[in-house]
C-alpha positions as CSV (number, residue, x, y, z in Angstrom):
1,X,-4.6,-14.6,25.4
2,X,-2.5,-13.7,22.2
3,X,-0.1,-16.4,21.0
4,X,2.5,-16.0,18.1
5,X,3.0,-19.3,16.6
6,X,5.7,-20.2,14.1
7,X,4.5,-23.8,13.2
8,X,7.9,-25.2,13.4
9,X,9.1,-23.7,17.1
10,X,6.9,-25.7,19.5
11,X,9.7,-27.2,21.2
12,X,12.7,-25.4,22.9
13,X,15.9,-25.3,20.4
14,X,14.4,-28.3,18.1
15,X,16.5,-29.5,15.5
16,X,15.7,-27.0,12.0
17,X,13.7,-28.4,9.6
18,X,15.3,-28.9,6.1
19,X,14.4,-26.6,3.1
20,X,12.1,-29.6,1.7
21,X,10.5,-30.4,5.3
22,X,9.5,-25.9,5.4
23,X,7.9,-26.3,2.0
24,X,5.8,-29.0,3.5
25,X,3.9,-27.0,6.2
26,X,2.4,-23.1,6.3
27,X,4.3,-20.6,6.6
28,X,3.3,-19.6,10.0
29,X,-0.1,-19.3,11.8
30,X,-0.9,-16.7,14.2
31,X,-3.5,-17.0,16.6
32,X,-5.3,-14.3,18.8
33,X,-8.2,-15.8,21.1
34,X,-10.4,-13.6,22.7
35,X,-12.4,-15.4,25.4
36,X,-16.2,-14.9,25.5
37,X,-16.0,-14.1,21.4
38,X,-19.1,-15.3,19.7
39,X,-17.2,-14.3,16.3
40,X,-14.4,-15.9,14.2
41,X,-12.0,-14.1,12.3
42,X,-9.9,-15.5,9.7
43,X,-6.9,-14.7,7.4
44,X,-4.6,-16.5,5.1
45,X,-2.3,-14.2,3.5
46,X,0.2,-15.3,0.6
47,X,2.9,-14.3,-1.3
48,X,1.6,-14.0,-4.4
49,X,0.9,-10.6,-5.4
50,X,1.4,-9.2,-8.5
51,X,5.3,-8.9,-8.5
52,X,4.8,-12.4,-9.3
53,X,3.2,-11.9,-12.8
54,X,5.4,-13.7,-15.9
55,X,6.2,-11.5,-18.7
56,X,3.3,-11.1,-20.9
57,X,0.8,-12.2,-17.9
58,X,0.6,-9.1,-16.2
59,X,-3.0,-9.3,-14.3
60,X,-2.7,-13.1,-13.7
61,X,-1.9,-12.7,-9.9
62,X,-4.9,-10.3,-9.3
63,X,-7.0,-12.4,-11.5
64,X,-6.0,-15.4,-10.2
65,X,-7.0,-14.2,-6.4
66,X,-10.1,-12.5,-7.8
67,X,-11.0,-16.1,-9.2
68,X,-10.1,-17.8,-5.9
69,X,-12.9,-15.2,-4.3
70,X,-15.4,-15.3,-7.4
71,X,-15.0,-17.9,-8.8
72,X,-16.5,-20.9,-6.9
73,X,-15.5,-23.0,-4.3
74,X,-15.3,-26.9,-4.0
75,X,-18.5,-28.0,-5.6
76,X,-20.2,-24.6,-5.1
77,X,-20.8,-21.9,-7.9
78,X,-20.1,-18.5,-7.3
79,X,-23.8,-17.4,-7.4
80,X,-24.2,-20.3,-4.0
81,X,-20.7,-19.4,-2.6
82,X,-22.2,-16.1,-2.0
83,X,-25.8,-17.2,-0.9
84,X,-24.1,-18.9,1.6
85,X,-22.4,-16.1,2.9
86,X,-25.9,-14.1,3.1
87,X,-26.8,-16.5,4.9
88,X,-24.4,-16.6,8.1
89,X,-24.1,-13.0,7.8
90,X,-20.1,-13.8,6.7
91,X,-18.1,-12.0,4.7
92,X,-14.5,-12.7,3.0
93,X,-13.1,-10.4,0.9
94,X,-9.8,-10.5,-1.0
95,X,-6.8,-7.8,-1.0
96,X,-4.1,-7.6,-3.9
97,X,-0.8,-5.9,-3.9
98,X,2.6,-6.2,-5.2
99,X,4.0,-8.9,-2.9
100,X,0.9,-10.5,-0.9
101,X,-2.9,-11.4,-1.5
102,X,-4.6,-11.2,1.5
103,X,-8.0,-13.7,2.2
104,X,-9.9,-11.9,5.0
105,X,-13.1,-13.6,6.6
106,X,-15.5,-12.6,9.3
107,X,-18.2,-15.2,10.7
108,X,-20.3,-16.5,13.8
109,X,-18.2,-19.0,15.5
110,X,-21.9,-20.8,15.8
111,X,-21.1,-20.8,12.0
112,X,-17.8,-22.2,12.1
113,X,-18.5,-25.5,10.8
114,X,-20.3,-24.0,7.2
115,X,-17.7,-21.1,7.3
116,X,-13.9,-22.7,7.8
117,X,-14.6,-25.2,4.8
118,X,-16.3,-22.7,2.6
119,X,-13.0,-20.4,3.3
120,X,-10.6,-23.0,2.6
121,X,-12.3,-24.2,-0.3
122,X,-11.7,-20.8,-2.1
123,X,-8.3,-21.3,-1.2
124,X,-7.4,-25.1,-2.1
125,X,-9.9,-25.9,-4.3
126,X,-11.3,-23.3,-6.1
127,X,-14.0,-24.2,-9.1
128,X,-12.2,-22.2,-12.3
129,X,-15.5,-20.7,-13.8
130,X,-14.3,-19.8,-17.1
131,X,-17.8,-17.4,-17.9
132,X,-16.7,-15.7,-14.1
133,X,-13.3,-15.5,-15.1
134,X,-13.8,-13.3,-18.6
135,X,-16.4,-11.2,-16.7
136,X,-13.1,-10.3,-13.9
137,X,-11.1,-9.7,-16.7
138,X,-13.1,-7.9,-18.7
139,X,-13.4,-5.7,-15.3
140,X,-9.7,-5.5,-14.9
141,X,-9.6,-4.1,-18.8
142,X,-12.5,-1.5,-17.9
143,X,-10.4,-0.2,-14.7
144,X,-7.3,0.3,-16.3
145,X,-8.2,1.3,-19.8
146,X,-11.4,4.0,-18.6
147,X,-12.1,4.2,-14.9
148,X,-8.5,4.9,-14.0
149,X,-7.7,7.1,-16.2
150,X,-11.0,9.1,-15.1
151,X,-9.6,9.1,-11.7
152,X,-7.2,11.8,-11.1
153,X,-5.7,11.0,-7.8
154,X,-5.5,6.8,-8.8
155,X,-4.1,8.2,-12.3
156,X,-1.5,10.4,-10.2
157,X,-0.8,7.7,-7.6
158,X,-0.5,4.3,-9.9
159,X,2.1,6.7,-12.7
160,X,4.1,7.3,-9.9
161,X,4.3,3.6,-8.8
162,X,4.8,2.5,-11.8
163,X,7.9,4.9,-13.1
164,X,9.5,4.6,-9.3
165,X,9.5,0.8,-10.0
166,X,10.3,0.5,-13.9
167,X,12.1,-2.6,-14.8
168,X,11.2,-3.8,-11.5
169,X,8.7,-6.7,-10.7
170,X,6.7,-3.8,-9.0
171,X,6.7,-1.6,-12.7
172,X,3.2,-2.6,-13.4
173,X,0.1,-2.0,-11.2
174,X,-1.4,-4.6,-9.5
175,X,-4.8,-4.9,-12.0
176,X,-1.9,-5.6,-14.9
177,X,-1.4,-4.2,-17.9
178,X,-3.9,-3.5,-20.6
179,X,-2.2,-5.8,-24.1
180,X,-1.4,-8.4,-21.6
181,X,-4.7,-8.5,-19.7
182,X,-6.9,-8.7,-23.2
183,X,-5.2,-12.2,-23.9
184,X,-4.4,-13.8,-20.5
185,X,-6.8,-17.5,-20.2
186,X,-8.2,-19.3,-17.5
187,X,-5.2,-22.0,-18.3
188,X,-2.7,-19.4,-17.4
189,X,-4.4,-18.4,-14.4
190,X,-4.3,-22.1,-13.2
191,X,-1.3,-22.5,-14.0
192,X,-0.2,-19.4,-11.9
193,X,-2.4,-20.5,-9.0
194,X,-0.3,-24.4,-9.1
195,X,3.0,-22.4,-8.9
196,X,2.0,-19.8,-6.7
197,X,-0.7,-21.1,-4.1
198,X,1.8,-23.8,-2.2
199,X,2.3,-24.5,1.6
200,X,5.1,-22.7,1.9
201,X,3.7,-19.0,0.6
202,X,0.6,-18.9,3.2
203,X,0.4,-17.9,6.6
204,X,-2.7,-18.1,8.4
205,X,-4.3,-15.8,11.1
206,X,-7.3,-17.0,13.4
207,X,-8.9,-14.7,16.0
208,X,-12.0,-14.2,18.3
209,X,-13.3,-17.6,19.2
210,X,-10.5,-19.8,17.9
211,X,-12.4,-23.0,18.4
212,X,-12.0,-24.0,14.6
213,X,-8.0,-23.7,13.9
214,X,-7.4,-26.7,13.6
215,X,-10.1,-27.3,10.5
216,X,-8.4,-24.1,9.1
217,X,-5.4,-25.5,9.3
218,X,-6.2,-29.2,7.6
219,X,-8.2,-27.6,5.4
220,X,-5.2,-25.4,4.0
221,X,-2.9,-28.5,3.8
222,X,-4.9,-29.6,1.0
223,X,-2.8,-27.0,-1.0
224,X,0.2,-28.5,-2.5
225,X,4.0,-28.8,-1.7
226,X,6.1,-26.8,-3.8
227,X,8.7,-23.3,-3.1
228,X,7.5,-20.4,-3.0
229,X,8.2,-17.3,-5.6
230,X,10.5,-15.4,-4.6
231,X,10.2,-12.1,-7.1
232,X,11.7,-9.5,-4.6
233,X,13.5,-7.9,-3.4
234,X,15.8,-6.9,-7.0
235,X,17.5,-3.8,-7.5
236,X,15.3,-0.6,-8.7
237,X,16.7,2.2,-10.6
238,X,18.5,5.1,-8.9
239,X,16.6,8.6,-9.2
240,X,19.1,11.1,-10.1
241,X,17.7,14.7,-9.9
242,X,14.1,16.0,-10.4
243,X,12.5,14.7,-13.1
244,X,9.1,15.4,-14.2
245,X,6.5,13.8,-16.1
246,X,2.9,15.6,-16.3
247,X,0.1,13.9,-17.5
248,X,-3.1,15.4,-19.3
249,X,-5.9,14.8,-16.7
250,X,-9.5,14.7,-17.1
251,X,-10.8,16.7,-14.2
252,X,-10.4,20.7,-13.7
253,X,-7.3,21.0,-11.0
254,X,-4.1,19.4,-10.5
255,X,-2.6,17.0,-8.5
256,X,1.1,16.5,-7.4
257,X,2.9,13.0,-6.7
258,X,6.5,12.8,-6.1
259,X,8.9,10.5,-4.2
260,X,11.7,8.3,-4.4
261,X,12.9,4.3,-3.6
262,X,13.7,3.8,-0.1
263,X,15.2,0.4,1.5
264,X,13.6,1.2,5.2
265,X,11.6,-1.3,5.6
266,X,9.3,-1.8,9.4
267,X,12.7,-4.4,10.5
268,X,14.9,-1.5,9.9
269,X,16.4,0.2,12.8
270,X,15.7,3.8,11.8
271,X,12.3,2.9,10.7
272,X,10.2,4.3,14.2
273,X,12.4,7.7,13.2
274,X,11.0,7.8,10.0
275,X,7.9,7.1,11.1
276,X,7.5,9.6,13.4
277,X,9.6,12.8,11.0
278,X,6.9,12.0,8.3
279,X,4.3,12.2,10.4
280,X,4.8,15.2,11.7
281,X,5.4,16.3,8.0
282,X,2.5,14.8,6.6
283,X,0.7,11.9,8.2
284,X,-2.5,10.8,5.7
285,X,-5.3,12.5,6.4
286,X,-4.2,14.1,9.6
287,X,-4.4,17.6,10.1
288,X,-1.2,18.4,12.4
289,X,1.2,17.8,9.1
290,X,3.9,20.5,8.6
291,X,2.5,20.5,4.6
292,X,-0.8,20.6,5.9
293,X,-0.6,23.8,8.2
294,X,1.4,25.5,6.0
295,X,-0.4,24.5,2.7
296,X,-3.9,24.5,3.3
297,X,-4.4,25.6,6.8
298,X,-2.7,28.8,6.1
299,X,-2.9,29.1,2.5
300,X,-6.3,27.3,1.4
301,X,-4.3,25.7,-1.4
302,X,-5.9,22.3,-1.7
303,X,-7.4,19.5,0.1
304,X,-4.5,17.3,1.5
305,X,-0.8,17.3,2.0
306,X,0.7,14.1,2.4
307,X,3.8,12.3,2.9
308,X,4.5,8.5,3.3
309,X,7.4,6.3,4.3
310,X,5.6,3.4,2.7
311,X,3.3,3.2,-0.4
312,X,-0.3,4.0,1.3
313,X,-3.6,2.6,0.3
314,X,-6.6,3.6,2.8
315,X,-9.8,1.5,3.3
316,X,-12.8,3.0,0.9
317,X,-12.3,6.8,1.7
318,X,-11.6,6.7,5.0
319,X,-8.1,7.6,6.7
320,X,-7.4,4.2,7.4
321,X,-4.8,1.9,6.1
322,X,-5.1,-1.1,4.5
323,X,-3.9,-4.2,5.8
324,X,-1.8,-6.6,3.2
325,X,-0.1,-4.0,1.1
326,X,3.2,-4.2,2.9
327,X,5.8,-4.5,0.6
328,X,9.4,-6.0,0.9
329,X,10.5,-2.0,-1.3
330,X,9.2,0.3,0.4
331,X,9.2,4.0,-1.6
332,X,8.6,7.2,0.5
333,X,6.4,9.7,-1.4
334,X,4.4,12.6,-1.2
335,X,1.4,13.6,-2.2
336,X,-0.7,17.2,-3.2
337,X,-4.5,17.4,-4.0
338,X,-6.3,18.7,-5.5
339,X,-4.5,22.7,-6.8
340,X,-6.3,24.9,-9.1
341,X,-4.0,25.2,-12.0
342,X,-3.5,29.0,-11.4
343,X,-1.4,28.0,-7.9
344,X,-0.1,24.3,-9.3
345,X,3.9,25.6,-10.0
346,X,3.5,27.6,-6.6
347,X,2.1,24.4,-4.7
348,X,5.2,22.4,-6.2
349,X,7.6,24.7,-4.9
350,X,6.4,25.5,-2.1
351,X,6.3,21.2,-1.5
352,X,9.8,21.0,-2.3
353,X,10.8,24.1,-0.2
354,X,9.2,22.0,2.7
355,X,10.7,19.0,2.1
356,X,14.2,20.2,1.7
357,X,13.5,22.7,5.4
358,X,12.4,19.2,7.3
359,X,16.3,17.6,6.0
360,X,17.8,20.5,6.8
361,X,16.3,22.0,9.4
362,X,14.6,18.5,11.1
363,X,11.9,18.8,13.8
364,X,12.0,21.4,16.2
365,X,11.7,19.7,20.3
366,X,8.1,20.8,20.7
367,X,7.0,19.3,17.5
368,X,8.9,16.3,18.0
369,X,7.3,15.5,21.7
370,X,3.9,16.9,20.6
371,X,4.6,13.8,17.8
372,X,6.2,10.8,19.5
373,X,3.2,11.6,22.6
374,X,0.5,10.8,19.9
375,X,2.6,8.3,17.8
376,X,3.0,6.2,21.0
377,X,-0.9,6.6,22.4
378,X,-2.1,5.9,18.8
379,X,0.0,2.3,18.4
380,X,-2.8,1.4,21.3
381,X,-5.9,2.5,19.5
382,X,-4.8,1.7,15.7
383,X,-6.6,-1.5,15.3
384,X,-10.2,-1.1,15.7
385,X,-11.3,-4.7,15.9
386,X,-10.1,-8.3,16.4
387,X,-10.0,-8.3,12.6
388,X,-7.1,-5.9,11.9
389,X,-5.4,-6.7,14.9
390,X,-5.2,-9.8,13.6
391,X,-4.5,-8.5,10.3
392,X,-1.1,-6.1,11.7
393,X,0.1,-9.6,12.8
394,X,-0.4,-11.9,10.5
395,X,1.4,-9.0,8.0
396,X,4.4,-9.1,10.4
397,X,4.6,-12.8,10.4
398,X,4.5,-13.1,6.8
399,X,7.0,-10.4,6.3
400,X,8.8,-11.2,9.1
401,X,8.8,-7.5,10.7
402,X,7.6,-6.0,14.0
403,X,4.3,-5.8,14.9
404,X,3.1,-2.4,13.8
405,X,0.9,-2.3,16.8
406,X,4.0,-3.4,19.4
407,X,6.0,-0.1,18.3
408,X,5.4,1.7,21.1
409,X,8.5,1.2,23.0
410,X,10.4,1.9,20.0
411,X,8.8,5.1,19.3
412,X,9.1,6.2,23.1
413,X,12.7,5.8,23.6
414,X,13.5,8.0,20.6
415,X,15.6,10.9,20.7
416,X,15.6,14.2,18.4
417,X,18.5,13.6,17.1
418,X,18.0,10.1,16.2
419,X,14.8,11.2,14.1
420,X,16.0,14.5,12.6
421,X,19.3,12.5,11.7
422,X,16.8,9.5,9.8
423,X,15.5,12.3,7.7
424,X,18.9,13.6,6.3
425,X,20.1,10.2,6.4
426,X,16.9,9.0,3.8
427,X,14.9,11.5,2.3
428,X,16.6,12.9,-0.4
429,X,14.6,16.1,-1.8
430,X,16.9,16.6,-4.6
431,X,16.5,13.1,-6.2
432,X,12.7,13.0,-6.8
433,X,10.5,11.4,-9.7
434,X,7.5,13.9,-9.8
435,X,4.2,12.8,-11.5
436,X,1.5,15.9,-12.1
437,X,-1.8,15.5,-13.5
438,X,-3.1,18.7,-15.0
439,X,-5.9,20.2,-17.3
440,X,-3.5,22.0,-19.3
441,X,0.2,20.0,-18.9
442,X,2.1,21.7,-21.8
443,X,1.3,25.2,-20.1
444,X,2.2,23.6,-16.6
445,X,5.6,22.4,-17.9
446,X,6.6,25.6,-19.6
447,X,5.7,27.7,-16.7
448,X,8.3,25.2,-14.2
449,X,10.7,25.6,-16.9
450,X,10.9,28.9,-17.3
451,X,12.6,30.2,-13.8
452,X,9.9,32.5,-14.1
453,X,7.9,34.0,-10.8
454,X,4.7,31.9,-10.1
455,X,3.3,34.1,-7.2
456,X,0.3,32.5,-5.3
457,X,-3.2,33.5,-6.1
458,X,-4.8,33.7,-2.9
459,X,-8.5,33.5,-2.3
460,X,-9.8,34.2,0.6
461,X,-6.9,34.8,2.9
462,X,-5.0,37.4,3.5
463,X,-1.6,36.6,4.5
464,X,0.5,37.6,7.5
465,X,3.9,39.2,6.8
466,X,6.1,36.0,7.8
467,X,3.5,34.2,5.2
468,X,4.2,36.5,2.7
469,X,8.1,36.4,2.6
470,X,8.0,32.9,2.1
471,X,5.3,33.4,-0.5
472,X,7.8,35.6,-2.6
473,X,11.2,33.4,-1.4
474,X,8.7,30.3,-3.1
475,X,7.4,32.3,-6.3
476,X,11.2,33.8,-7.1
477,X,12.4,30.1,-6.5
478,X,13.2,27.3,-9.3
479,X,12.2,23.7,-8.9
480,X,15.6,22.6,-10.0
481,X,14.4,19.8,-12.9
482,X,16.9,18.1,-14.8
483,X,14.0,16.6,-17.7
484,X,10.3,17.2,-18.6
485,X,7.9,15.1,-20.2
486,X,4.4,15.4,-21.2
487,X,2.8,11.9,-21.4
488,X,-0.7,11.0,-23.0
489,X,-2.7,8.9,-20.0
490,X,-3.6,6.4,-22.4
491,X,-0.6,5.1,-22.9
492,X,0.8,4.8,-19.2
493,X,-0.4,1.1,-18.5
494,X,0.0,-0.5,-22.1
């Protein structure tokens, strides 16, 4: 039995509750029950991310959630929170992006009664370690200031996010900023979590055995009245031609990140469309990709050729997306790793050549029924566990979008037209904000800038005679950039 519960609808047509009556209850709970379950599954997700940061506190929201997890709970240290996990086998684990922190916990229901108040306890009544709290930070000033910038593809990935977003609550990663981070307190954090953690920015999930909601739920009323931030949507700057930015990088090959703002969003009509072009363009991971068959399938380029109609971070290294990084601005981007730098200005051209076929050109009707057949069987097998189904719903509660996993329908009664006329309708290959990380970047930046050829090295294949026109169309071809700018790595997240 799978129930969808807005807290405030349990009557037919009930009189709406006022603005100060909303910020005096949840959000919204959602419960899944799965009868038989000897497991309970829990979530509280809030809107509190790090698009919530004040000037000159960027880091406080991830801090702040890190502390809630870390930190101690109720009367209980960190060091007994998590003995007490080892204990009943539980886990809860946190997840911080730009609008929501997500709580996730996992536990025997014959645990319930040690588990729910432990959970809530993190969240509405945390302990504020101050020695736990300069070890996190000190962590978040290690990951931005060394292990990031040692990290190609994070390096590649966060630049981009960051100079899509500039000016915009979303212009800084999640982890902060490194100047802000070194003097942010445990006052601050405090006085971040009062502001922040309220009734009316959590919604609550409960799955499997769903015996204990309603000690979740009283537990989480112990978290104050107040409203909730509200730091998004705001307006985010236009991208006006191809502008690049390459960045020295400390490995030997290159990688590519490019994309641009976008305002569909999973309520938007044409979002299944989307979905279902960029997949067949360049799902994550997936082999079947237009980039990938053409990139590395034919041409051995690189590892991955990716596209993505909303920004994409997987679970550990697995192709997997993680749940609570929905974001209210969605930016669709690609994504090219890793090139040796003898074939990096090909790969780039040869990208943007793709990009600008699949606008003009759209899917052809096998590829598009090949697509929407797998799209629609996959919407059935996406969640892998009563944990992130319940995840995919409490995300569309909070943001107040369809079910990710209920798009089938949707997806089904689509048309080729309606998808191929999405794509010219919202990806815009000649307004792009490119991001390279490269070895050598001044060499890299001339070569694009010169008009020059940049044939392909190949290998070990040998390529057809179709492959090879396009080769030399690619290599004779200019990438069309309006600016350049080499940028030292160090300085990207000051």
């Amino acid at each position: 039995m799978i129930a969808l519960l807005a807290m405030a609808c349990i009557k037919p047509t009930p009189p709406g509750l006022s603005p100060a009556q909303e910020r005096e209850t949840l959000h919204a709970q959602v419960v899944q029950e799965l009868e038989g379950s000897q497991v309970i599954y829990l979530q509280a997700t809030i809107l509190a991310g790090s698009a919530a940061d004040p000037i000159g506190q960027e880091g406080v929201a991830y801090l702040t959630a890190r502390m809630l997890r870390e930190g101690g709970a109720g009367a209980r240290s960190s060091a007994e929170v998590d003995a007490l996990l080892s204990e009943m086998a539980a886990t809860v684990q946190v997840i911080v992006d730009k609008d929501l922190v997500t709580f996730r916990g996992k536990a025997l229901a014959s645990d319930a009664d040690r588990f729910v108040p432990l959970f809530t306890d993190m969240l509405a009544n945390p302990a504020w370690d101050v020695t736990r709290f300069e070890q996190l930070r000190e962590q978040s000033i290690q990951r931005l200031g060394t292990r990031l910038l040692a990290d190609t593809e994070s390096l590649g990935d966060a630049a981009l996010d960051s100079w899509l977003n500039e000016g915009h609550p979303y212009g800084h990663t999640v982890q902060g900023r490194t100047g802000a981070l070194e003097v942010l307190t445990l006052e601050e954090a405090q006085a971040f979590y009062a502001k922040a953690y309220v009734r009316e920015a959590v919604t609550i999930g409960i799955a499997g055995d769903v015996a204990a909601q309603g000690a979740l739920i009283e537990g989480l009323m112990a978290l104050p009245v107040g409203r909730r931030l509200n730091p998004t949507p705001r307006s985010r700057p236009p991208v006006e031609g191809r502008a690049l930015a390459i960045i020295q990088g400390s490995g030997d090959s290159v990688g590519w990140h490019m994309g641009h703002p976008i305002d569909v969003d999973r309520d938007h009509p044409d979002y299944p469309a989307l979905l279902l072009g960029l997949s067949a363009f360049g799902e994550h991971r997936q082999s079947w990709g237009t980039m990938f068959q053409v990139m590395r399938t034919e041409r051995g380029l690189n590892y991955g050729d990716y596209a993505y109609l909303e920004h994409y971070r997987q679970v550990g290294g697995s192709d997997v997306q993680e749940l609570g990084t929905l974001r209210l601005q969605p930016q669709f981007s690609m994504w090219l790793r890793p090139i040796q730098p003898e074939n990096a200005a090909f790969a780039l051209k040869l990208a943007l050549t793709l990009v600008e076929q699949l606008v003009e050109d759209g899917l052809d009707s096998g590829h598009f029924e090949r697509m929407q057949q797998s799209l629609v069987k996959r919407t059935q097998t996406m969640a892998r566990d009563p944990g992130r189904r319940l995840g995919f719903a409490v995300d569309a509660a909070v943001m107040g979008h369809p079910n990710r996993l209920e798009m089938g329908p949707a997806l089904q009664a689509l048309t080729l037209e309606q998808v191929n006329s999405a794509l010219r309708t919202h990806v815009h290959p000649d307004k792009l904000k490119i991001v390279g990380v490269a070895p050598e970047p001044e060499s890299l930046l001339a070569t694009l800038f010169e008009d020059s050829p940049t044939p392909i090295v190949y290998a070990d294949v040998t390529p057809s005679p179709e492959q090879d026109l396009l080769d030399q169309r690619v290599a004779a071809s200019s990438a069309q950039l309006i600016s350049g700018v080499i940028l030292p790595a160090q300085d990207l997240f000051r």
